[in-house]
Every structure is written in C-alpha cells, then in structure tokens.
Steps between C-alpha positions, in 0.01 A plus 500: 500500500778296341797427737848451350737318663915671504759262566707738774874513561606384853849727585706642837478836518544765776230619700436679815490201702783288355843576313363220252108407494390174311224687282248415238545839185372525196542840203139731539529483116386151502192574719421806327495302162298243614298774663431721172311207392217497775643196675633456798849409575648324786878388616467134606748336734731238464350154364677204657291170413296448253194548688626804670529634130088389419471652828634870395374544204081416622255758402756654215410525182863528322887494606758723404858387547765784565833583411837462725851300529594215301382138526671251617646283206488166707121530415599479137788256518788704508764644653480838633799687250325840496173530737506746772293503844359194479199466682397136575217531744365807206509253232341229645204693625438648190543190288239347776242827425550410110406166532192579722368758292539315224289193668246752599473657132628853607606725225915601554652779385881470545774754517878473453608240750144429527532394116789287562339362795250365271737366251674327752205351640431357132808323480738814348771630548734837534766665348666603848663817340415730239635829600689624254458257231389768238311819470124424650706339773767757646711479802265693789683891524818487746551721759683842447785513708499830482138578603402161785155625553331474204363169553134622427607629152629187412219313629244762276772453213377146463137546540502759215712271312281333169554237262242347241350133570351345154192298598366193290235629275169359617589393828316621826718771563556660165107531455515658892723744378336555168889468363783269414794743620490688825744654760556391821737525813812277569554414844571121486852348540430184430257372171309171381740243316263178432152579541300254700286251392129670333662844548514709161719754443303817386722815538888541422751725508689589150767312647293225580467473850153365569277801680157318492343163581173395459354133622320314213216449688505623869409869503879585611671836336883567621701772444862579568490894519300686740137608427432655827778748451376565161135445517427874411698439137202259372658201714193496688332280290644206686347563791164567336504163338566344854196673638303433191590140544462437835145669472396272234613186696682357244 
C-alpha cells in the first residue's frame, strides 16, 4: 500500500490533563483525501536536521504539505509588515521535509501555506496581505455584534465561499482537471508575489493573484485553496495524481 506523508500542525490546546497541551493536529479532510485514493496517510513529526527530515519521510512514497499561519518573511528577506502567527520552528521543519523529499524523488502535493512554503523554498516571495484588495480576495466576515456566537457560520461562510482560478492551457493541472477555468475556496491571507526560481505559474485568479505552481521538472503541484475541503467538487484529482505518481515512482 502507498503511504503518504501529512505535514501536521504542532498547537497548545486544552485537554484533560493540562489547561494548555503542546499537541501534534491535523483537519480529517486531509486524511480522508489522501485516503479516497487507496493510500495511506500519515502525520509526521517535526523535522529538525536535515537528516532527521530523510529520517521521517523513509518508507513513504509521497509528501503532502498542509495549510496554516503565515511564514515568516525573514525567510524571504523582508520585514514582517503584515504576517500573522509566525511559526519559526513550523517553517523550518517543513522547508527541511521539502528539501528531503525532494532529494529522495517523492512526489509533493502542496496546499495553501504548503504552496507558499514551496515558493519560498525556491527563492520567492509573498505578498504579506491581500485581504481585501478586490473581489476574489474579501476581508474574512466580521463578527455581528449583535449575535457573538455565530462563529461557526462565519467559519462555513468562507468555506462555501467560490471564486474562479484560470489555469494555463496545457499545463499539468489544466489537463488534471480536464479544464482551463474552475472554482475553488479562498482561505489564504497571504499570496505568491515573485515566484521562485523553476516554479511556473499555472492557475490565477481574474485578478491575478497566482493560485497554482507547478515545478518545471520535479513532480511538485501547489495550490493555494483547499482541495481537501473541496475534494468532493472534482478537486480530488490532485490527490489522485499524487497517488498515481508516487505509484509510478517517478
């Protein structure tokens, strides 16, 4: 059976022993796409060395990187104007399990911050900020002052929230699709600005806001919605392609 890798999130969050436990999460909906496609999927733990990384990722056939809080812009040269919850020790553990599965010729499938982790790690950048720079991109629904508890609706406000991505006619993704304009999700706050070096832009929004990269030669798809949350609207195809990939070995 194939085994996918899941880059996890690492938060502090109440349990029954402690007010604040140090815990490895990750979303169901990742597993469960990964799942669907007869593979098995697998949260790793922190990487911390390169080694440790190579050391993670042995006896998986393919790596999907997850979604989550901003990266830190020191890894891109700048100055953080915009980027919230930073999340060093995050960053540099996935940057080390992209660079490892890379040397060991895994397949990647990347997701929102997983995307820009992979631009990043090419030598890109980010815009730190796009919320509310035009329609695709709207400021995330306020609370109602007069109704504090409807957190959940605003949180299922954005997931059914759609806008159209163009992808680049021939590229990878299009032909996965079988189209060169789909709907997606828009979770992200922050987006791609330059793309790193060997990355190709395959998939914008009308306002241009780059929504897929492929790697010219690496077998590397990134995306900046969410798939998993989607995967039942046709998005599953991404994950099919990972499993198809990683089964072929190449």
């Amino acid at each position: 059976m194939l085994r996918i890798a899941v880059t996890p999130w690492r938060r502090r969050l109440k349990t029954y022993l402690h007010p604040e436990d140090d815990l490895y999460t990750i979303s169901p909906h990742y597993i469960d796409s990964i799942e669907a496609t007869g593979a098995q999927a697998n949260p790793l733990p922190w990487a911390t060395t390169p080694e440790s990384a190579k050391h993670r990722l042995a006896g998986y056939d393919g790596l999907v990187v997850s979604g989550g809080q901003d990266i830190d812009p020191s890894l891109y040269g700048a100055e953080n104007t915009a980027s919230m919850q930073v999340r060093p020790k995050a960053d540099a553990s996935e940057r080390l399990l992209i660079a490892a599965a890379i040397e060991m010729r895994l397949p990647i499938l990347a997701i929102c911050r997983g995307m820009q982790q992979v631009n990043v790690a090419f030598g890109g950048s980010m815009h730190q900020h796009i919320w509310g720079l035009g329609p695709d991109h709207p400021n995330p629904p306020k609370s109602d002052p007069a109704a504090p508890g409807d957190a959940a609706a605003r949180s299922q406000a954005r997931l059914d929230r759609r806008h159209a991505v163009n992808l680049e006619p021939g590229s990878l993704i299009a032909q996965l699709f079988g189209a060169e304009r789909i709907d997606t999700n828009s979770l992200h706050h922050q987006a791609v600005d330059a793309v790193g070096t060997d990355l190709v832009v395959t998939g914008r929004t009308d306002d241009g806001t780059v929504e897929a990269l492929e790697h010219r030669s690496l077998p590397i798809v990134a995306v900046q919605w969410h798939p998993e949350r989607i995967a039942g609207e046709g998005h599953h195809v991404l994950f099919d392609w990972l499993a198809d990939t990683a089964a072929s070995g190449s």
